[in-house]
C-alpha positions in Angstrom: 99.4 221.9 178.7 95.6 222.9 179.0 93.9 224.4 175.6 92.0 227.4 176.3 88.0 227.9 175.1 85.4 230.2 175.7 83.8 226.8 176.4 85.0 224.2 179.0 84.3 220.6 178.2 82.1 219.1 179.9 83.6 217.4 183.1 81.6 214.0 184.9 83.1 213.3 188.0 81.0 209.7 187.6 83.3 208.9 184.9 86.6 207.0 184.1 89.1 209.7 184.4 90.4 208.9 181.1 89.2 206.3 178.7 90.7 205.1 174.9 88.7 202.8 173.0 90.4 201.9 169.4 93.0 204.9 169.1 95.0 204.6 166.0 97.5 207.5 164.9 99.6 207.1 161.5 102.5 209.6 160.4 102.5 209.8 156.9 101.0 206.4 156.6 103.4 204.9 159.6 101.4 203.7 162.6 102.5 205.2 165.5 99.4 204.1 167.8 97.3 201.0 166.4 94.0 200.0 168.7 95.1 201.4 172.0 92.1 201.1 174.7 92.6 201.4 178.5 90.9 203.0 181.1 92.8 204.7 184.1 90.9 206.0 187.0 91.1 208.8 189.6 94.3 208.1 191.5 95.7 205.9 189.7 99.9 206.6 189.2 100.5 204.8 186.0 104.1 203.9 184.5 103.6 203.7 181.0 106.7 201.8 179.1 108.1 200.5 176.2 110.8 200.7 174.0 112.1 203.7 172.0 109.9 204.9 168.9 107.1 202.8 170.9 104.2 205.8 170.9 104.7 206.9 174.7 105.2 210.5 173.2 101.9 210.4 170.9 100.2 208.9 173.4 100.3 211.8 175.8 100.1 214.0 172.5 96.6 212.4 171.8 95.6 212.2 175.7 96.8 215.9 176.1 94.6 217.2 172.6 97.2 218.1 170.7 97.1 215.4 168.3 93.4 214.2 166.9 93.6 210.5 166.3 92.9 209.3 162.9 90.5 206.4 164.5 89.0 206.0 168.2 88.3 208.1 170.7 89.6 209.7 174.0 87.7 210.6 176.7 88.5 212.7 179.8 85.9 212.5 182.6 83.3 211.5 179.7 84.3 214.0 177.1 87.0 214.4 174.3 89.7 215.8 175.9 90.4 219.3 174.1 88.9 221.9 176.3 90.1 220.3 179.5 91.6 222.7 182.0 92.2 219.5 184.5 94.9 217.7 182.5 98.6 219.1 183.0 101.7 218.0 180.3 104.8 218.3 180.9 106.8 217.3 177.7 110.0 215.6 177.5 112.9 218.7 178.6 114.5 218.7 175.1 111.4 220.2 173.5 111.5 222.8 176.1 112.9 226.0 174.6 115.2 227.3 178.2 115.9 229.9 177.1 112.4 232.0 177.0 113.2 234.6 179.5 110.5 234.0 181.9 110.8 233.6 185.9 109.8 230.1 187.7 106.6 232.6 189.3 105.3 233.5 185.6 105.9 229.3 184.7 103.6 228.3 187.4 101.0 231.7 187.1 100.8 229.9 183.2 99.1 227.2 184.5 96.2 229.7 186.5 95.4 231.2 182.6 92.8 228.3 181.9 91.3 230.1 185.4 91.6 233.3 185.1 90.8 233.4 181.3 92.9 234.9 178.3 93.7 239.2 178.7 92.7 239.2 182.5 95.1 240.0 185.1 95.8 237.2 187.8 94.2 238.2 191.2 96.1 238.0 195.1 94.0 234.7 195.2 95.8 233.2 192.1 99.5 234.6 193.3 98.5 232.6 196.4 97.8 229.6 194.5 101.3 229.9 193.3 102.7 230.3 196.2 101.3 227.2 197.9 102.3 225.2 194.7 105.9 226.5 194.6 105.8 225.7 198.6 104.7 221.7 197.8 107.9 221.3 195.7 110.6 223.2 197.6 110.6 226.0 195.2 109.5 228.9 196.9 113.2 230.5 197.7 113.9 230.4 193.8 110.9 232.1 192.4 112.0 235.1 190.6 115.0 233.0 189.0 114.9 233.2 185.3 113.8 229.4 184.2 116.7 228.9 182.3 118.9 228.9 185.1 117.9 226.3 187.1 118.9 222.7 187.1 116.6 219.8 185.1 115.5 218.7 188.6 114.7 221.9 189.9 113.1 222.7 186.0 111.0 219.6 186.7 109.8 220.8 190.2 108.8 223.8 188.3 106.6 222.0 186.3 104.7 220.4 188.7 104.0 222.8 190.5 102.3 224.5 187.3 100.4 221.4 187.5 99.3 222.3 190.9 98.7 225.8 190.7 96.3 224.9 187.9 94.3 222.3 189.7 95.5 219.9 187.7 93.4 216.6 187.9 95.2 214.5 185.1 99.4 214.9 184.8 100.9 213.9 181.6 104.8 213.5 182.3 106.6 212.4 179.7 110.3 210.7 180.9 110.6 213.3 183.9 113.2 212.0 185.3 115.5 211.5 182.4 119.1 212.9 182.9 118.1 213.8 186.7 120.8 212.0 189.1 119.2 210.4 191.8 118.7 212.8 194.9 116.5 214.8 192.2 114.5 211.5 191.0 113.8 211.6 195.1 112.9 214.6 195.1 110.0 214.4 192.3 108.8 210.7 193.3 108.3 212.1 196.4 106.2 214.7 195.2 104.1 212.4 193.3 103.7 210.4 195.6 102.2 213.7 197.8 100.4 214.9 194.6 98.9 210.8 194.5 97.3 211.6 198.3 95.5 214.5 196.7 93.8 212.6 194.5 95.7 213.6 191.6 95.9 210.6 188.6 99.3 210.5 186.9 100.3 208.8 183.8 104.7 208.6 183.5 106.5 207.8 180.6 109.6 206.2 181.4 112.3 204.0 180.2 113.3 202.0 183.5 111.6 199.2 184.0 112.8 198.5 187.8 112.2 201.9 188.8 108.5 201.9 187.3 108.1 198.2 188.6 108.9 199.1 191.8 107.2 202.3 192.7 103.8 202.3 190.3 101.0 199.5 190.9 99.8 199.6 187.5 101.9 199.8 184.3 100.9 199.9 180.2 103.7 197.8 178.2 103.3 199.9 174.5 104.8 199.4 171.5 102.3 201.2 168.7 99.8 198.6 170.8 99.1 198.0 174.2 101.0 194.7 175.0 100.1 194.5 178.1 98.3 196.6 180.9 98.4 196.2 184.9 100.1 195.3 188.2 103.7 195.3 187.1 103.9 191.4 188.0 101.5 190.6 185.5 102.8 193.3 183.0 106.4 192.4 183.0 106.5 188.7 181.7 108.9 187.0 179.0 106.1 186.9 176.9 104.8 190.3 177.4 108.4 192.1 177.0 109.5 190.0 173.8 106.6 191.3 172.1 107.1 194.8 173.4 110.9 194.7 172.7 111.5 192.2 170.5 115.3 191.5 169.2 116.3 194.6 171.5 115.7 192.3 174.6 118.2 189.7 176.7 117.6 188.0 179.6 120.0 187.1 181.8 119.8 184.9 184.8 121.6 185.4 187.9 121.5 184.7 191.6 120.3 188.4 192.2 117.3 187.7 189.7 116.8 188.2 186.2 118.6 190.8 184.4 117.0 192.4 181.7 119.5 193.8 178.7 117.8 196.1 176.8 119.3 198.3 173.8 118.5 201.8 175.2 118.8 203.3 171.7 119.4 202.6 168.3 122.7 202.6 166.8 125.5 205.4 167.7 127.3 202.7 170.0 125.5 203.7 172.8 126.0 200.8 175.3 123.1 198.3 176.3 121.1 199.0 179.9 120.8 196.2 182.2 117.9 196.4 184.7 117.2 193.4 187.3 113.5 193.0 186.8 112.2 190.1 188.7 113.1 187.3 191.8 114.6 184.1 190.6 111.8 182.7 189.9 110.9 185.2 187.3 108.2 187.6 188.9 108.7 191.2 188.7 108.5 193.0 191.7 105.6 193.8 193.7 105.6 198.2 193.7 106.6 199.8 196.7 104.7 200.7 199.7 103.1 203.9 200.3 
């Protein structure tokens, strides 16, 4: 979510959307980024993956200015990225307290404050705002429902429609479609896939590698460094997702294509999560058409 200053940061439309040269963050002497540089650009829908523990989190942490990188630097249309009303977040839903007793209208007015400005009273024109974002994601029949009450899908629709009530240039989504069965995983692909036609750039954290390979045309391959970054074909090679996995990887080949094994956790007997990931001959799968 947005910091708020008296002072926005300064905002060149001329420049890469978002830019990391040399990014390095350490917990208490543990790297959790080491030398991350990429560049995304306006529009681009980005799948960002890797294994758990990999940095996706502090990634969007540092991209977001939340977290100040002990080395490198982060731009955001040519500046750092604290005082940038244009990027949205939307954190993983377990760090989400539900339980704040706030209605999905007030969720989605939060994302109008970098607007409006702190103590000021949102006008008709920013209620409209809200309105026409809660439309976009089939939320507009549930908007005095307390937060808390609604389903992780419908939670998630929420969210995004924060991100469009705020103008939102950059979204941050990290795993938004974890624990959402699959008719709300439509729903929210499909509405970034409408929020892609606005021009909006999106960056997903996610842990499925077929789903990101099939409906993102770039992808990052992190783990603490970027292994690889690009069209999933590219990205998703033996090479590239041994280094990014390591022993936690298997492949398997089978007449369908090649199955990727991977341990979706660590430990607690949780069971492995197979993915086919490429034809027989070992490409990954070109994304989806839009």
């Amino acid at each position: 979510m947005p910091t708020l200053f008296t002072h926005p940061a300064v905002h060149d439309q001329r420049a890469p959307t978002l830019e990391l040269a040399g990014v390095s963050v350490r917990y208490d002497g543990t790297p959790a980024l080491e030398d991350v540089s990429f560049q995304v650009t306006r529009g681009d829908q980005v799948a960002v993956v890797g294994p758990n523990g990999a940095g996706k989190s502090t990634l969007f942490n540092v991209v977001a200015g939340i977290l100040k990188p002990q080395q490198g630097s982060v731009r955001v249309y040519g500046s750092g990225p604290r005082g940038h009303i244009c990027v949205g977040y939307v954190p993983q839903r377990n760090r989400i307290d539900w339980r704040f007793p706030v209605s999905v209208a007030d969720v989605v007015m939060m994302g109008r404050v970098g607007k409006i400005g702190l103590g000021r009273r949102p006008s008709r024109a920013d209620w409209q705002q809200v309105e026409a974002a809660l439309a976009q994601v089939e939320m507009s029949a549930l908007t005095r429902r307390q937060i808390g009450e609604l389903s992780g899908g419908q939670q998630q629709r929420v969210f995004l429609a924060r991100a469009l009530a705020q103008e939102a240039e950059l979204l941050l989504l990290d795993e938004p479609l974890a624990g959402l069965d699959m008719p709300s995983q439509d729903a929210i692909l499909r509405i970034l896939a409408r929020m892609r036609g606005q021009g909006m750039t999106v960056l997903i954290a996610t842990h499925d590698l077929n789903q990101a390979a099939g409906l993102f045309d770039k992808m990052i391959l992190l783990n603490r460094r970027v292994i690889a970054y690009g069209p999933p074909a590219a990205v998703l090679t033996p090479d590239n997702l041994g280094r990014a996995y390591g022993g936690q990887l298997h492949v398997v080949h089978t007449d369908a294509g090649d199955v990727l094994v991977t341990d979706s956790c660590c430990g607690g007997g949780e069971p492995p999560v197979a993915q086919i990931v490429g034809s027989e001959q070992g490409a990954a799968p070109e994304p989806m058409a839009r």
